[in-house]
C-alpha positions in Angstrom: 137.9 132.8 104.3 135.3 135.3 103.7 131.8 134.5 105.0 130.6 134.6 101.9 133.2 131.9 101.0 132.1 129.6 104.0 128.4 130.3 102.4 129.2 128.7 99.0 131.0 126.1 100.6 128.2 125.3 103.0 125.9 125.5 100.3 128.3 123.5 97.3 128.2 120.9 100.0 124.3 120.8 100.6 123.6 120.9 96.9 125.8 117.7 96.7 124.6 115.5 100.1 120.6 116.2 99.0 120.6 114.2 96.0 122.6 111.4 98.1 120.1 111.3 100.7 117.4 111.1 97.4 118.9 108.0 96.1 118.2 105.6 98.4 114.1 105.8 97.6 114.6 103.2 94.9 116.3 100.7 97.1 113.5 101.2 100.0 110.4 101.4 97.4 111.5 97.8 95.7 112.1 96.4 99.3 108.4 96.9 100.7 106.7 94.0 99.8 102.9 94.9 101.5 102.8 98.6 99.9 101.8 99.3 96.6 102.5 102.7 94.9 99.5 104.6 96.7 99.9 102.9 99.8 104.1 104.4 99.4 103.3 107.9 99.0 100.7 108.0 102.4 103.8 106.7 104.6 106.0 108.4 102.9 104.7 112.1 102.8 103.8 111.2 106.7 107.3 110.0 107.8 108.5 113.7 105.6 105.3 115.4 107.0 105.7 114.3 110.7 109.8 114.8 110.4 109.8 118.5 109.1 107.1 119.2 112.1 109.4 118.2 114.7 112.1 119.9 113.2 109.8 123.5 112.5 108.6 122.7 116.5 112.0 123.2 117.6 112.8 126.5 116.0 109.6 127.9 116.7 106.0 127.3 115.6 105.8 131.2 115.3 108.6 131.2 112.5 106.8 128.5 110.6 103.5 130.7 110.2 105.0 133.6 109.2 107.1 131.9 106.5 103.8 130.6 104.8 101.8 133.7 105.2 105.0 135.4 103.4 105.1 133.2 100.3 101.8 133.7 99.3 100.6 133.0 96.0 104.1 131.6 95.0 103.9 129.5 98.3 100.8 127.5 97.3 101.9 127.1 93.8 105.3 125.8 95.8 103.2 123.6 97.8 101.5 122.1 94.8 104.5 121.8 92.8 105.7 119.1 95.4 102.8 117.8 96.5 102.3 116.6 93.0 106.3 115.3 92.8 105.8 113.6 95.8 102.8 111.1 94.5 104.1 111.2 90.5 107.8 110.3 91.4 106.5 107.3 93.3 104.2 106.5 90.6 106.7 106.7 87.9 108.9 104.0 90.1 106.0 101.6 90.6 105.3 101.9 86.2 109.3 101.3 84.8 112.3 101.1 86.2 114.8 103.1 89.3 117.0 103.6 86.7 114.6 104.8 84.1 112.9 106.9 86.2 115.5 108.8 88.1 117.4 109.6 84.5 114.2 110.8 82.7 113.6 112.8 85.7 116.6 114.8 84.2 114.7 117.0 82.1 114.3 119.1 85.1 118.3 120.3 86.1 118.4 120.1 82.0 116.2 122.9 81.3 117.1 124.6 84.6 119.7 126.8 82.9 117.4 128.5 80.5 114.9 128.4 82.8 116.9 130.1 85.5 118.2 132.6 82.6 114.7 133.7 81.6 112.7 133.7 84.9 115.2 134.5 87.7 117.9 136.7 85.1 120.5 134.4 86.7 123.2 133.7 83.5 124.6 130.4 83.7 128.3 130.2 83.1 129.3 129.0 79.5 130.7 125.6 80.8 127.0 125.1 82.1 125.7 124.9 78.6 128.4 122.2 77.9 127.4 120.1 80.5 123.4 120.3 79.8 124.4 119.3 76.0 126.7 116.4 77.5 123.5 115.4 79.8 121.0 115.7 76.9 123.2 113.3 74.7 123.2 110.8 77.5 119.3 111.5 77.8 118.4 110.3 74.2 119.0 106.7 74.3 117.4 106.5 77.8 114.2 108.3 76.6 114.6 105.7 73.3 115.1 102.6 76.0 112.4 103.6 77.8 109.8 103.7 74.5 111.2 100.7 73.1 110.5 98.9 76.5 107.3 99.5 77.2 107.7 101.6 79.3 106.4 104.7 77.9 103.6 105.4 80.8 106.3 105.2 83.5 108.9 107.6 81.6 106.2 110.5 80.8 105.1 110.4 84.7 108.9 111.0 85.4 108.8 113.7 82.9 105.6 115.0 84.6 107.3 115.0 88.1 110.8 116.3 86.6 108.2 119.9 85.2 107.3 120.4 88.7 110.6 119.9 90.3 111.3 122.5 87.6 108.7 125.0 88.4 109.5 124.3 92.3 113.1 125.8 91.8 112.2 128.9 90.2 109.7 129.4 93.2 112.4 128.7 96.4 115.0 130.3 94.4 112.9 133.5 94.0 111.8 132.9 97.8 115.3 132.2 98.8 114.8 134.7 101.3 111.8 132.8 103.5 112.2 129.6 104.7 109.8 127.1 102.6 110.5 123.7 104.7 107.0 124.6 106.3 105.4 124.6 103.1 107.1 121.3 102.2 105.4 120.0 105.2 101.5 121.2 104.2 102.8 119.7 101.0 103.6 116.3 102.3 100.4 115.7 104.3 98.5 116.9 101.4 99.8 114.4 99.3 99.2 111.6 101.7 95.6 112.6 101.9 95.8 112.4 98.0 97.1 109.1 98.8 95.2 108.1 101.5 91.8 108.4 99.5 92.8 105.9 97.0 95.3 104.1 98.4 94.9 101.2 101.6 97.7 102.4 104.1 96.1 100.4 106.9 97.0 97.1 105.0 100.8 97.6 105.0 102.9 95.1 107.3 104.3 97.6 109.8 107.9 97.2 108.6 107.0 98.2 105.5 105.5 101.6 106.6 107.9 101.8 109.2 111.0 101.5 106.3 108.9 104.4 104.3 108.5 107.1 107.0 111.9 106.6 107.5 112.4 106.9 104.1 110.2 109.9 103.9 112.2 111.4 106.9 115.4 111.2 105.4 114.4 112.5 102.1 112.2 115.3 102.7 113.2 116.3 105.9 116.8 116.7 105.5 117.1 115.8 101.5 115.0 119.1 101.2 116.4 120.9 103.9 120.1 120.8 102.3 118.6 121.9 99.0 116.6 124.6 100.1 119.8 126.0 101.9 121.7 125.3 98.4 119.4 127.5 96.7 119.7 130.3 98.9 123.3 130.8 98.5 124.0 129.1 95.1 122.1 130.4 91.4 119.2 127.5 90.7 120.8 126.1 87.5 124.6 124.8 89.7 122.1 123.5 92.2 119.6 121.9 89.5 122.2 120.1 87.6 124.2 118.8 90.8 120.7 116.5 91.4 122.4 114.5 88.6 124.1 112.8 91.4 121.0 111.1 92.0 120.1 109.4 88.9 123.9 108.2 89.2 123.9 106.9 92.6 120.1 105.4 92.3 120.6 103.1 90.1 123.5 101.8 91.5 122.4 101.3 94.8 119.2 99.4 93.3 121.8 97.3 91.5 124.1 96.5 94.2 121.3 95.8 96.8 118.2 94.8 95.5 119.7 93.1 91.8 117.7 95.3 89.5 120.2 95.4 86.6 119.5 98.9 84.4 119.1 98.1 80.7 122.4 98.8 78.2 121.2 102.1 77.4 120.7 103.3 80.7 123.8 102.2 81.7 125.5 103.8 78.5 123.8 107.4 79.0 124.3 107.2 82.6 128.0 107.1 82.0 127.3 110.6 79.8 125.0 112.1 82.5 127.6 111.2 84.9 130.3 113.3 82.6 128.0 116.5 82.6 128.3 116.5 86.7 131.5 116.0 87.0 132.1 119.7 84.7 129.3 120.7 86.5 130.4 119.9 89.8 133.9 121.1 88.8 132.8 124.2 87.7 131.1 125.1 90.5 133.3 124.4 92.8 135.8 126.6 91.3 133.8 129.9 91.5 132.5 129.6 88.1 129.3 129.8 88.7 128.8 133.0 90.4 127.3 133.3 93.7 123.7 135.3 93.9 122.9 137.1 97.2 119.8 136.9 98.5 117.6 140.2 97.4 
């Protein structure tokens, strides 16, 4: 196998295990009792924040400086772009439900294609554009479901979060070259300063914030370090539109663990959501989607 074959594997894989690692926020975030959504986001970012240091400290402080003094411009817009996901996402699951949340936050691998097409002149295979339409059909009655159920502040801060997860492709992917887990990090803590200013950390039970820096560690610091990696071997929109596995797993886990059963139509256009990864998925893995080196 060619190492550029072992590259797409590597990476197929990664774009697949960091929405899986993602998932498991909505079980965690409904199991804290003493932590309300600001008080989430300070733990949180800090278990993240503190994780990806440790991590950056064993390849080299050195390596981490020059990485952020390379992005630049595009760095702090990076750095913003998640900062921002970070506290809205959590918001967003504190205002409806897992479910609702982790589907509306669709929009983002949705648009990716065209987005991808325009900004990074990466053409998306034609199946691509079959699975988005598949996706966006299962969308509708969520977006409906979520309106009807009062739920409409919680379903545009999803949307919200879903633009900058959008914006923060186009960003690593064009950066694929530098490695942007250090500005993750200055990302996370800035958030939880965000946080910390409004929120109460210091009146969380200790389990509680103990359970959310885990949380925190497990998403940011290797949820993001797989799909960083992803984006450096794979084009943005395979790798957008493979996050589908979260909304999938999410909701499921949330179901099976903590009882929150998803309305009818979630249920109905997760089943369609589920259908566009599966030709995504499939499609990727057979080559379809062509790799782009690094430039």
């Amino acid at each position: 196998m060619s190492i550029l074959s072992d590259a797409r594997t590597l990476a197929l894989a990664a774009a697949i295990l960091a929405p899986l690692t993602w998932s498991v926020g909505g079980v965690v975030m409904r199991s804290v009792e003493s932590a309300g959504a600001w008080e989430q986001v300070v733990w949180r970012s800090l278990g993240g924040a503190l994780a990806v240091a440790v991590l950056l400290a064993m390849r080299g402080t050195n390596r981490a400086v020059v990485a952020v003094r390379a992005a630049g411009w595009a760095g702090i817009a990076s750095m913003i772009c998640i900062a921002a996901t970070f506290v809205i996402h959590v918001l967003a699951m504190n205002a409806t439900s897992v479910a609702n949340v982790l589907f509306l936050q669709t929009a983002s691998p949705l648009l990716m294609p065209l987005l991808a097409w325009a900004v990074l002149r990466e053409k998306p295979h034609r199946l691509t554009f079959v699975a988005v339409a598949l996706a966006v059909a299962g969308l509708a009655p969520i977006v409906a479901g979520s309106v009807g159920g009062g739920n409409f502040t919680g379903g545009m801060l999803a949307l919200v979060s879903a633009a900058c997860g959008s914006a923060n492709v186009l960003i690593v992917r064009r950066l694929r070259n530098l490695d942007m887990m250090p500005v993750a990090a200055i990302a996370a803590l800035l958030a939880g300063l965000v946080a910390a200013a409004i929120g109460a950390p210091s009146d969380v039970a200790f389990a509680d914030a103990a359970a959310l820096m885990l949380l925190g560690a497990l998403q940011i610091a290797v949820g993001l370090t797989l799909f960083f990696y992803a984006l450096r071997h794979l084009p943005a929109a395979p790798v957008a539109l493979l996050t589908l596995l979260e909304p999938v797993a999410g909701p499921i886990l949330v179901w099976a663990v903590i009882g929150e059963v998803p309305p009818t139509t979630t249920l109905f256009g997760g089943a369609v959501i589920a259908a566009a990864m599966v030709i995504s998925v499939g499609a990727t893995a057979a080559g379809r989607a062509p790799v782009a080196r690094p430039t």
